[in-house]
N, C-alpha and C positions, 0 to 999 in steps of 0.2 A: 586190227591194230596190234593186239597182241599175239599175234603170228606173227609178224613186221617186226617187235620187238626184240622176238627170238631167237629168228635169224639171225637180225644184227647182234644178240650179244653172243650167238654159236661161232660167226666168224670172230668177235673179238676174243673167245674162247683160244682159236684156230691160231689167232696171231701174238698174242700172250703166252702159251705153253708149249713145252718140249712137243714135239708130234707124238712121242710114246703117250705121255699123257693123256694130248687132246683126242687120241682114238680110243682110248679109253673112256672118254667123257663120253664121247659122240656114240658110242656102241651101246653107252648104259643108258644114255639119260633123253635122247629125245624122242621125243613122244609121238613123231610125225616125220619121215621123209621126206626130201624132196618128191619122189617118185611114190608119195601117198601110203603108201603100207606104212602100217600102224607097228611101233615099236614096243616092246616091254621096258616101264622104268623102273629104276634102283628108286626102291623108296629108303629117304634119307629121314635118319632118327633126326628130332629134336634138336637144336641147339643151343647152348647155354646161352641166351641173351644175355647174361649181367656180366659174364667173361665175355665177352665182346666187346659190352660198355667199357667195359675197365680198360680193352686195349683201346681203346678210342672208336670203333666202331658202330654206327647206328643202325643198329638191324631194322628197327619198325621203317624208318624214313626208308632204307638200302631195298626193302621189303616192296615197300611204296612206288620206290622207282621203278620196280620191276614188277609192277604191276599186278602183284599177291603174288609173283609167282616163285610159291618158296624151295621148287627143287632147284630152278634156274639161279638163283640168286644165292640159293647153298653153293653151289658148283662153282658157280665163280669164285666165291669166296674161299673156297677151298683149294682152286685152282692156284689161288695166289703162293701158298704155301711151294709151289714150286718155280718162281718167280725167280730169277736170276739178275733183277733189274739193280739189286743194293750190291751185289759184287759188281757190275759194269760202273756204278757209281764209285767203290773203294778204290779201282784201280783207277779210274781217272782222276780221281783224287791224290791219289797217292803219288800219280804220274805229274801233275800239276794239268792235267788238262781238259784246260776251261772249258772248250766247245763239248766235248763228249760228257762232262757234267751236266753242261747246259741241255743236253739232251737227253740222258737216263733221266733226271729230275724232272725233264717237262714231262716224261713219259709215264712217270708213277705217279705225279700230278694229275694228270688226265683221268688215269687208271684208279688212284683211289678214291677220286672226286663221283666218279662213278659208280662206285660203290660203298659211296659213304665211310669211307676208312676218314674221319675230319680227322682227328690226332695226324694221323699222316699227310694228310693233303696241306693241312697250317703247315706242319712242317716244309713238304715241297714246298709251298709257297714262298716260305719265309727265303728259304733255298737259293731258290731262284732269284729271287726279290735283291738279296746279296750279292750272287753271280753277275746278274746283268746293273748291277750297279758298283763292281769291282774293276771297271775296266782291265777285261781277261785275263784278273790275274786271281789269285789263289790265295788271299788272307786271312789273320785272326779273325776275324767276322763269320767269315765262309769256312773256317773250322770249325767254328760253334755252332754255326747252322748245321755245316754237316753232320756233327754229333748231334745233334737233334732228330735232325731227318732219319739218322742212320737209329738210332732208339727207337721212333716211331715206329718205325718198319718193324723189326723185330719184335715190338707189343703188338701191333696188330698181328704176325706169324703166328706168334705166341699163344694169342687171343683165339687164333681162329685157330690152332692145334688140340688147344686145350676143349673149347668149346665141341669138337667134333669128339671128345674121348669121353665123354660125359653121355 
């Protein structure tokens, strides 16, 4: 089962981050081939739990999900820092449009519910919650969501920059 886990979060890995990155991830960090040889992994220091709390992040539960496994679920979390998903959001935003909001927000919705980023996911939520009750259009409402959402985002980067420099 947790072999079946890993996979699935290696390709979400895959599909989340730049390719420079995620070959970097994949060359350090998995422990297991497909083709069975056994890999060396980066063992990853420590990370600041209560800098994480602060950005809204639950490590024990993100921990849980992932079933103890705490290089996996460092990785991802770290991976986030190279996320591109809040600039697709500012320009649609900033463009007024509604469908490609509706979609970078379902998308980091997903993503941080996954890993436990709650600060940011209430926010998606709240987000969306807005949008799809805006009839497609782009209001006061849906600008204070999106300053919400968009702060979110940037205490969890924050959170997980800071936590990995400690």
């Amino acid at each position: 089962m947790v072999h079946n886990n890993r996979k699935k979060w290696e390709f979400y890995i895959v599909a989340r981050v730049s390719m420079q990155y995620t070959k970097c991830i994949a060359s350090e960090n998995m422990t297991q081939r497909t083709d069975g040889e056994k890999k060396k992994t980066r063992v990853l220091r420590e990370m600041n739990i209560s800098v994480l709390q602060q950005g809204g992040i639950d490590y024990t539960a993100g921990l849980k999900r992932f079933s103890g496994d705490r290089e996996l679920y460092e990785t991802i979390l770290a991976a986030f820092l190279y996320d591109a998903c809040l600039d697709k959001v500012r320009s649609a935003y900033e463009r007024g449009d509604y469908q490609a909001m509706v979609a970078g927000v379902h998308e980091m919705k997903g993503a941080s519910g996954n890993v436990d980023m709650n600060r940011l996911y209430k926010a998606a939520c709240d987000l969306l919650d807005k949008l799809r009750g805006s009839g497609s259009t782009v209001g006061s409402e849906v600008g204070q969501c999106y300053e919400a959402f968009s702060s979110a985002y940037l205490a969890a980067q924050e959170a997980i920059r800071q936590a990995l420099k400690e």
